[in-house]
N, C-alpha and C positions, 0 to 999 in steps of 0.2 A: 504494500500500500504506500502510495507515494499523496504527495501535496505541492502544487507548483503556485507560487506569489507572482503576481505579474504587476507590477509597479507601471505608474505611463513613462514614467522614465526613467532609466537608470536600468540596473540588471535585472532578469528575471531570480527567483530562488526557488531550487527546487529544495521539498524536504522528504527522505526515505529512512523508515525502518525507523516509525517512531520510537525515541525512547522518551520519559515514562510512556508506560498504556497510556491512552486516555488523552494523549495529545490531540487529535483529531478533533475530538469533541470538542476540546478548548480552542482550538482552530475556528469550527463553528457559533460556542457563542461568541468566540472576540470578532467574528463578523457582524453579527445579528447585533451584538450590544454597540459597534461603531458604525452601525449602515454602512458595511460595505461592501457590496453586489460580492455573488460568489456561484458558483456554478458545478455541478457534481455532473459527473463523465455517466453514460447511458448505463452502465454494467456497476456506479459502485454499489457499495452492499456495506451501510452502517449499524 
């Protein structure tokens, strides 16, 4: 399971093989808690 940052400018960051567990989900609320658009690939599976 991987996670990619796309910035408008500057480098993209990818992140893989989260460590702690549970990174993901903190992923998800620091989007939803800072309105910032986010988009899940057709196949993931939370």
């Amino acid at each position: 399971m991987g996670a990619v940052l796309k910035r408008k400018q500057g480098i993209t960051i990818r992140l893989f093989d989260f460590f702690p567990q549970g990174l993901e989900a903190a992923l998800v609320r620091f989007s939803k808690r800072n309105e910032i658009p986010m988009t899940k690939a057709k196949d993931y599976k939370f």
